[in-house]
MARTI-58157 format. One record per atom (N, C-alpha, C): residue number from 1; residue in one letter; x, y, z. Coordinates in nm, 4 decimals, always signed. Atoms other than C-alpha are relative to their C-alpha. Layout:
<pts>
PT    n  res      east     north        up
PT  NUM    A         X         Y         Z
...
</pts>
This chain:
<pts>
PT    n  res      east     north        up
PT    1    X   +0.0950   +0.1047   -0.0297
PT    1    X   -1.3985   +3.1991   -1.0939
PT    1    X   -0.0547   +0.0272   +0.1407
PT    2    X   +0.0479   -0.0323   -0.1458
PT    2    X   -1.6215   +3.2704   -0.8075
PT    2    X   -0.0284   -0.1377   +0.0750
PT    3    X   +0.0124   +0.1257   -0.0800
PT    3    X   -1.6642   +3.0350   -0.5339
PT    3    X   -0.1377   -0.1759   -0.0175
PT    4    X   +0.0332   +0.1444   +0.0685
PT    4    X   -1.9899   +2.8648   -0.6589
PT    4    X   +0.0215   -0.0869   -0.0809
PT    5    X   -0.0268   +0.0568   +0.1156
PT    5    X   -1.8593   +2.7737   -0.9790
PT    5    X   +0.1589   -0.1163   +0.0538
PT    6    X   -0.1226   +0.0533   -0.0959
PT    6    X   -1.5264   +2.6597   -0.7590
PT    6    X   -0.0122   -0.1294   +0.0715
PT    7    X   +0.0326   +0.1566   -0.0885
PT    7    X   -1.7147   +2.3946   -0.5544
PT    7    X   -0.1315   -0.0315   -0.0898
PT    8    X   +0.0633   +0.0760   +0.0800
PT    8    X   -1.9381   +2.3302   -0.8533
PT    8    X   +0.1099   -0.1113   -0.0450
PT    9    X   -0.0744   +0.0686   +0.1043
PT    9    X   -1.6657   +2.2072   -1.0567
PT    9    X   +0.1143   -0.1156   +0.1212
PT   10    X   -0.0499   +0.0787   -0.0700
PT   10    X   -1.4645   +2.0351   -0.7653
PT   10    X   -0.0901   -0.1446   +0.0939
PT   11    X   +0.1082   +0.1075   +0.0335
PT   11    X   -1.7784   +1.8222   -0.6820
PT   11    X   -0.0189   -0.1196   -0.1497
PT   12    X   -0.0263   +0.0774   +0.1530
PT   12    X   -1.7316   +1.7159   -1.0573
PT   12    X   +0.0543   -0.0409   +0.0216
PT   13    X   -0.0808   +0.0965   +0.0341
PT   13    X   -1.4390   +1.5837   -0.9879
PT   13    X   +0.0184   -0.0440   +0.0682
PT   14    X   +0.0165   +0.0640   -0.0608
PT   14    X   -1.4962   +1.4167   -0.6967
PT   14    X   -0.0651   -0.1189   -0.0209
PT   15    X   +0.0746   +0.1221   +0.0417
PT   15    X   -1.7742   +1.2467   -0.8149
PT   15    X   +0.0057   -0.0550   -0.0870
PT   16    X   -0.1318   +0.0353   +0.0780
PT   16    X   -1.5675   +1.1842   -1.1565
PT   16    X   +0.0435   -0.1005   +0.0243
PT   17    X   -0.1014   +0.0697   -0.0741
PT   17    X   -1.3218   +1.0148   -0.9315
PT   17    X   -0.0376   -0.0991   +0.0459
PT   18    X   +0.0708   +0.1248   -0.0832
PT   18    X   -1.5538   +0.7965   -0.7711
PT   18    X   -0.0867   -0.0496   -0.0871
PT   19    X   +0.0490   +0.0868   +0.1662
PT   19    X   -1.7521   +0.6595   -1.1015
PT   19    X   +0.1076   -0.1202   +0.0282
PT   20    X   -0.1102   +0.0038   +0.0509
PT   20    X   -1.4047   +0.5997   -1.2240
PT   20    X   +0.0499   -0.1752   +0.0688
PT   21    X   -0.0238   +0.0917   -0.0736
PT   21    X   -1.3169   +0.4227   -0.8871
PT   21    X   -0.0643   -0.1216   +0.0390
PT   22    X   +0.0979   +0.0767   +0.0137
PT   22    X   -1.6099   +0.2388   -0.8462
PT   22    X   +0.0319   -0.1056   -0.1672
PT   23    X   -0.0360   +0.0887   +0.0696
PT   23    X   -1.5856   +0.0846   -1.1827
PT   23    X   +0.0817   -0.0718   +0.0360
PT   24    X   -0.1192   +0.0297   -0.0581
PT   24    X   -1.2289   +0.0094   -1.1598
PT   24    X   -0.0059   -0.1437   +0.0552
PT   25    X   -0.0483   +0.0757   -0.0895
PT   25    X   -1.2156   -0.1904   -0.8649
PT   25    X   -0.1224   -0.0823   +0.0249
PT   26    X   +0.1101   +0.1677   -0.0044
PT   26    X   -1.6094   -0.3665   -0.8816
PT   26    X   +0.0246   -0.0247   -0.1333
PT   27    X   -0.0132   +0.0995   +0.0794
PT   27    X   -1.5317   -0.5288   -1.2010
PT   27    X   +0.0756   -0.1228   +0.0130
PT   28    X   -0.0839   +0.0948   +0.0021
PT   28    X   -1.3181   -0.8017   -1.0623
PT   28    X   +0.1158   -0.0410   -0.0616
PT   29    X   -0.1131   +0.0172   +0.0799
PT   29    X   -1.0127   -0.7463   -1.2511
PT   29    X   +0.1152   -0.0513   +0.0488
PT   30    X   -0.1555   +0.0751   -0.1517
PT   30    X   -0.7731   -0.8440   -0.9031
PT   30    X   -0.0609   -0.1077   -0.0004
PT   31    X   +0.0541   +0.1264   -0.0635
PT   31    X   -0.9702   -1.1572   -0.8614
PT   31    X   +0.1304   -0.0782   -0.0545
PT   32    X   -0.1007   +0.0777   +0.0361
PT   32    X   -0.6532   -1.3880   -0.8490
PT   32    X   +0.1066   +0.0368   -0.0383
PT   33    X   -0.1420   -0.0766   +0.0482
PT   33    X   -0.3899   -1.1378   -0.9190
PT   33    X   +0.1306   -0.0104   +0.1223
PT   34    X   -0.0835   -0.0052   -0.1152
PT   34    X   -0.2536   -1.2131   -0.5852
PT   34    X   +0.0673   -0.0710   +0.0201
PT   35    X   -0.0692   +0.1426   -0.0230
PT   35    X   +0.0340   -1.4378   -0.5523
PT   35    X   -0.0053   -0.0581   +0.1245
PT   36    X   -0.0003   +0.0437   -0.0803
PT   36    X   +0.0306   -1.6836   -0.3352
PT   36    X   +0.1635   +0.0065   +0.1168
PT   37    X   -0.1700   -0.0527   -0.0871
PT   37    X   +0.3395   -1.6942   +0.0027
PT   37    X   +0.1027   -0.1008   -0.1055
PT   38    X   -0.1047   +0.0794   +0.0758
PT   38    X   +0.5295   -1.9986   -0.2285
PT   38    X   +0.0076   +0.0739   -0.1235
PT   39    X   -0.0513   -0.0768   +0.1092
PT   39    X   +0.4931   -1.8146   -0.5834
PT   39    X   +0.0659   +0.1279   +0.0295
PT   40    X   -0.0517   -0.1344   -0.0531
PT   40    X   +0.6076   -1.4886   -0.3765
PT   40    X   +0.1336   +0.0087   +0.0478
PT   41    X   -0.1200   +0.0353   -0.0346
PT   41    X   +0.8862   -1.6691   -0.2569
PT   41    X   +0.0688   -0.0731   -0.0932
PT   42    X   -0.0395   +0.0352   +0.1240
PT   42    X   +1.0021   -1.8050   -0.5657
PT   42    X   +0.0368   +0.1005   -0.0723
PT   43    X   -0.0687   -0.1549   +0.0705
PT   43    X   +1.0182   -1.4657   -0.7779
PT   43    X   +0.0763   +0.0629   +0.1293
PT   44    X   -0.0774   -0.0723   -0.1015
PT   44    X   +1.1988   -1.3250   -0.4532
PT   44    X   +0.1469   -0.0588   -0.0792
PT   45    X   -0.1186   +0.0496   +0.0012
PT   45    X   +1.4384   -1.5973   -0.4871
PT   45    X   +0.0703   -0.0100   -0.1179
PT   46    X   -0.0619   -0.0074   +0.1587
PT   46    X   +1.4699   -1.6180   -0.8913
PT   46    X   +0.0834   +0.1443   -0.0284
PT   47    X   -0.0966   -0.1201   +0.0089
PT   47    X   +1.5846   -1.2568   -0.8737
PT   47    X   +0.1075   +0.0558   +0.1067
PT   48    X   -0.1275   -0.0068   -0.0837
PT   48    X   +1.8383   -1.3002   -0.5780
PT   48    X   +0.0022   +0.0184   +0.1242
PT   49    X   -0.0249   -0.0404   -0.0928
PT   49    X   +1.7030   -1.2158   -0.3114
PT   49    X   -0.0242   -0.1251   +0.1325
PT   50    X   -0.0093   +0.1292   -0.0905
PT   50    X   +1.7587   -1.4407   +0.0127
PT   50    X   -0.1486   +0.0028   +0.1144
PT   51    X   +0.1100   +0.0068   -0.0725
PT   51    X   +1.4201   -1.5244   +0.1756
PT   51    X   -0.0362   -0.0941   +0.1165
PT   52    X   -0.0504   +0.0942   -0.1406
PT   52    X   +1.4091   -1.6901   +0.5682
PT   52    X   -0.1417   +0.0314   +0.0533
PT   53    X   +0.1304   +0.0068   -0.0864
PT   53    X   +1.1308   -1.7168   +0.8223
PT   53    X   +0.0362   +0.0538   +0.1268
PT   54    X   -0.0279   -0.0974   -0.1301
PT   54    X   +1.1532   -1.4586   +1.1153
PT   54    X   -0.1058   -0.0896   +0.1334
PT   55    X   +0.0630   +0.0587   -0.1550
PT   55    X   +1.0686   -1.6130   +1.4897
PT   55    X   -0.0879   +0.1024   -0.0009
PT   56    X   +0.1534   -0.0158   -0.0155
PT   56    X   +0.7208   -1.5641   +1.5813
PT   56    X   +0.0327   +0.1507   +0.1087
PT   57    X   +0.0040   -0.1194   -0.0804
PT   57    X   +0.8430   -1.2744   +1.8703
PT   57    X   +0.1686   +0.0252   -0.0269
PT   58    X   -0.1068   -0.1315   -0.0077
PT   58    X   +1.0922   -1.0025   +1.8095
PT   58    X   +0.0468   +0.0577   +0.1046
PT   59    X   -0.0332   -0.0956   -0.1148
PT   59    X   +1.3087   -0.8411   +2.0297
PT   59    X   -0.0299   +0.1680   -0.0387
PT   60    X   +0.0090   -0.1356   +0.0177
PT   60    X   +1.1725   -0.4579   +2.0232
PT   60    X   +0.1326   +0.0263   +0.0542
PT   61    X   -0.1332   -0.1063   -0.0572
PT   61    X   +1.4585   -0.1680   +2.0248
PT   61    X   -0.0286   +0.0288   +0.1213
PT   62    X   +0.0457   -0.0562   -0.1026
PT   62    X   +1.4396   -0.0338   +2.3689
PT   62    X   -0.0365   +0.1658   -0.0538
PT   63    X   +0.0466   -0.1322   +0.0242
PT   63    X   +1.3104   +0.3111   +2.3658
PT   63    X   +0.0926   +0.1161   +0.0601
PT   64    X   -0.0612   -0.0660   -0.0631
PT   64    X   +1.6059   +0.4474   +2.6153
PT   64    X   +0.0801   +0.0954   -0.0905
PT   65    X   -0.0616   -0.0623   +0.0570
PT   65    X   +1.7520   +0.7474   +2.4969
PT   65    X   +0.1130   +0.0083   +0.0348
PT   66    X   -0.1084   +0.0465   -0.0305
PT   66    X   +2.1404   +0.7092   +2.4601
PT   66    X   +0.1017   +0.1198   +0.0288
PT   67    X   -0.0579   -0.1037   -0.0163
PT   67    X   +2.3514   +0.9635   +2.6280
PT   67    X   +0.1791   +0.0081   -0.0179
PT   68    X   -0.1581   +0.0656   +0.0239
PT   68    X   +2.6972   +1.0466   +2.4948
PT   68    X   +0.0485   +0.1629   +0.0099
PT   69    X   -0.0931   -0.0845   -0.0701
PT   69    X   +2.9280   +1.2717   +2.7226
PT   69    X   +0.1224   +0.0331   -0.1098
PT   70    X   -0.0540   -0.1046   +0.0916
PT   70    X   +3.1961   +1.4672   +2.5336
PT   70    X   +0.1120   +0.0562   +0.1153
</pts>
């Protein structure tokens, strides 16, 4: 396969890809697929897992690198 035919056919499937994608995602098929934070926290919790509310500021790790003598 020589090179025009190479970036003929990979143009195809770029632009393929992007049809494809285009459809896809403008037909509105997510409109409302998104749970809300209470239904999100509900299936968390129906399947076990324990769900809490983290304070507004975090302590960051420090960044110091930890030296260990021997």
């Amino acid at each position: 396969m020589n090179k025009a035919r190479l970036q003929g056919l990979s143009a195809g499937i770029i632009f393929t890809t992007t049809i494809f994608a285009a459809f896809y995602y403008g037909t509105d098929k997510f409109e409302g697929t998104t749970p809300s934070t209470e239904e999100a926290k509900e299936l968390l919790v129906k399947k076990g897992f324990v769900v809490t509310l983290l304070p507004r500021k975090l302590k960051r790790p420090s960044n110091r690198r930890i030296r260990i003598r021997l």
